[in-house]
N, C-alpha and C positions, 0 to 999 in steps of 0.2 A: 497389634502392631503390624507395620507393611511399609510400601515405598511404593509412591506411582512415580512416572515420569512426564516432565512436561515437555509444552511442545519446542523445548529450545533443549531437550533430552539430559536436564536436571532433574538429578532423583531425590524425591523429596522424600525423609522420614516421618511418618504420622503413630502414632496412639486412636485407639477404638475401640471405648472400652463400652458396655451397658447396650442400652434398646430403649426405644422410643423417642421423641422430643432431642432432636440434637441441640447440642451446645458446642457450639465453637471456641478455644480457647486460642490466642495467637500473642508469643511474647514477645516482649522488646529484645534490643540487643543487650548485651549478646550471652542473655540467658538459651537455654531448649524447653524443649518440651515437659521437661522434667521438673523445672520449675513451677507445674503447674500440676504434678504427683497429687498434693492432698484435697483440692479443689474436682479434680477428675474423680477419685476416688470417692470423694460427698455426694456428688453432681449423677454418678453411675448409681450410686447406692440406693439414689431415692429416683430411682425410675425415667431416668434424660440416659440418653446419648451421648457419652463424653468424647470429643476427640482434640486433639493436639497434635500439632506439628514443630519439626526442626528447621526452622526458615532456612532458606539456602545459604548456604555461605558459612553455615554452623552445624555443631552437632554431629547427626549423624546421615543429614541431608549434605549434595553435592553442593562442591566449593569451588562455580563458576567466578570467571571476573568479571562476567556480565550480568546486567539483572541483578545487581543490588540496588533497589531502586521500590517505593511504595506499592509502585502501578504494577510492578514487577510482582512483588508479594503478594498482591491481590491478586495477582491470575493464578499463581500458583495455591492460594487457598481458593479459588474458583474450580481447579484441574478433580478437587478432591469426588473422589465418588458420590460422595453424601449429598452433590450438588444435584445431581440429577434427579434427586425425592422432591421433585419441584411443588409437590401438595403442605410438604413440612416446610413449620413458619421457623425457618433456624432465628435462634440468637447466639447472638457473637461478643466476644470477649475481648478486649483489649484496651489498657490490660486487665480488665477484673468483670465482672461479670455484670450482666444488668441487677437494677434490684429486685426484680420480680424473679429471679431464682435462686439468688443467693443473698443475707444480711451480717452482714459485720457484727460480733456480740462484744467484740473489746480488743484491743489492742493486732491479739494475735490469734482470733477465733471467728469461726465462720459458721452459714450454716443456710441450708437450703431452708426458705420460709415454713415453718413447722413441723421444722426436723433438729434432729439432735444436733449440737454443736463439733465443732471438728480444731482441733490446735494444731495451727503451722507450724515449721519446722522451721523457717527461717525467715528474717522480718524481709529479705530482698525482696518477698512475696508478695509486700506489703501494696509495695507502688510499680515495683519497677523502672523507679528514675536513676537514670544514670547520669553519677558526678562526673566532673573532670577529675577528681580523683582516683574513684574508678578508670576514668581510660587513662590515669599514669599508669596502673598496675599493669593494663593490659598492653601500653605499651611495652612495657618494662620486660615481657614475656615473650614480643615480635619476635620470629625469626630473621626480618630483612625491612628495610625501609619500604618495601613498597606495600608490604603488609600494615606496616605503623601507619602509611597514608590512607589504607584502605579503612584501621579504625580510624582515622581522625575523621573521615567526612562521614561513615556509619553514626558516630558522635555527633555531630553535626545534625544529622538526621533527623535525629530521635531529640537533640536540644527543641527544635526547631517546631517540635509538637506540641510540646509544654505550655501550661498556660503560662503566660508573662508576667505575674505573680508567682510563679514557682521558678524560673528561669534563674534569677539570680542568684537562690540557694544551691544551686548544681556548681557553684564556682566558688563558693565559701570556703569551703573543706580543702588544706593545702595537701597538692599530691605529691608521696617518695617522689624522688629522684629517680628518673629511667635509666641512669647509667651511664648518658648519651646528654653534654651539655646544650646540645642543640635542639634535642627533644623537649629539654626540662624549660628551654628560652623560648622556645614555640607557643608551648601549654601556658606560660604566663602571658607571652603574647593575645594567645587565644581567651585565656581569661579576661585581658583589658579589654578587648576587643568587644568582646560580648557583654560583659558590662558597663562599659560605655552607650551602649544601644537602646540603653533603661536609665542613662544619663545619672551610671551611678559612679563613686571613685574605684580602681581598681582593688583587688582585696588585695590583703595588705602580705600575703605569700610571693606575692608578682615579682615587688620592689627591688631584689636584690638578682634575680634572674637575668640579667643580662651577657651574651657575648659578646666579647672583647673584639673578635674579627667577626663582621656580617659573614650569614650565613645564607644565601641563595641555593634553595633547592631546587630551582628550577635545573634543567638539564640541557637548553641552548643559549645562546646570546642573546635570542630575539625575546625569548620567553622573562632572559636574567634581567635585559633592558625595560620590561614592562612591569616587572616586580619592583627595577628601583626607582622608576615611575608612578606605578599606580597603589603600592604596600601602604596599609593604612597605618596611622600612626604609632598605634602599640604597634604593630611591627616591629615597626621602624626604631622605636626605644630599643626595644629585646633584642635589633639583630638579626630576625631573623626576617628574611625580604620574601614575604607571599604576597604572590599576586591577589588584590580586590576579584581580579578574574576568578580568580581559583577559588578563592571564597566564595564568590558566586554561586560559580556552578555547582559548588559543595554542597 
């Protein structure tokens, strides 16, 4: 275990466990490194390099505002010492391993190609898709809205890498209630939203989510006037006025 710092001086948390053949593991949001405990522990045992990281923003790695971001992520697992064994052929992980070092034997079992099997601990392990149910929970947890924003486009993020045959399963599952009816009118927003882009009907959790007063979270006139201009139509149902801008850049 260690911490390097990169060059924007976020300290990122890594695992380095074994010798030989590295194996990169790198996980979605907003699990750690830890998430990848039984898989490092296989992968060490049978003679590879295991290492893992706490992506920035999580864990036990710094929690910039900046640099949450793919390109961002890549330089920080570039930063890692391991990089500079420029003769080693690393493979990399995300989220699950290639098949030439590790084989699925069922449901909840793994196992390096001619080696003993290994049972996870927990099926999040599985895939590492995250629902919008999931991020009601993790809103539901925020300290401040600007943290809630900073998971909704994280979510975003990682929606957005999914094959599009798995896409519209991430919005099935209806999420608690965050506490907050403008949260909960958002998330179904966000569910029509994205389900319409697979030209599918919203699920059927959305329907009764709406506020009674629009809710603009933009934070000038100029920004509030382009939300009630440009907010796409589930929005616009729910209440809740985001800008197509702001989705954008999300």
């Amino acid at each position: 275990m260690g911490t390097i710092t990169t060059t924007d001086g976020t300290e990122i948390f890594y695992k380095d466990w074994g010798s030989g053949q590295p194996v990169v593991f790198s996980h979605g949001w907003p699990l750690t490194a830890d998430a990848w405990d039984d898989q490092l522990f296989l992968v060490a045992s049978n003679g590879y390099r295991a290492i893992a990281h706490d992506r920035r923003g999580g864990g036990r790695s710094g929690q910039p505002w900046t640099g949450n971001d793919l390109d961002t992520y890549a330089d920080d697992l570039a930063a890692h010492p391991r990089n500079k064994q420029e003769e080693q052929d690393d493979r990399s992980a995300w989220p699950w391993l290639p098949g030439s070092i590790l084989e699925q034997c069922g449901p909840d079992e793994w196992r390096v190609r001619g080696g003993p099997r290994a049972s996870m601990l927990d099926g999040r392990h599985r895939t590492g898709q995250m629902t919008i149910a999931d991020l009601a929970r993790h809103l539901s947890r925020a300290a401040d809205d600007r943290t809630r924003w900073k998971l909704v486009w994280e979510f975003l993020e990682e929606y957005r890498w999914e094959p599009g045959d798995v896409q519209p399963s991430l919005l099935v599952d209806e999420p608690l209630l965050v506490g907050d009816e403008r949260w909960d009118a958002l998330l179904a927003a966000l569910a029509e939203h994205l389900a319409a882009q697979h030209d599918l009907a919203p699920p059927a959790w959305t329907e009764l989510r709406v506020l009674r007063q629009p809710w603009f979270p933009a934070e000038t006139q100029v920004q509030r006037a382009d939300a009630l201009a440009r907010a796409p139509a589930a929005f616009r149902k729910h209440g809740a006025y985001l800008s197509a801008t702001d989705l954008e850049a999300a």
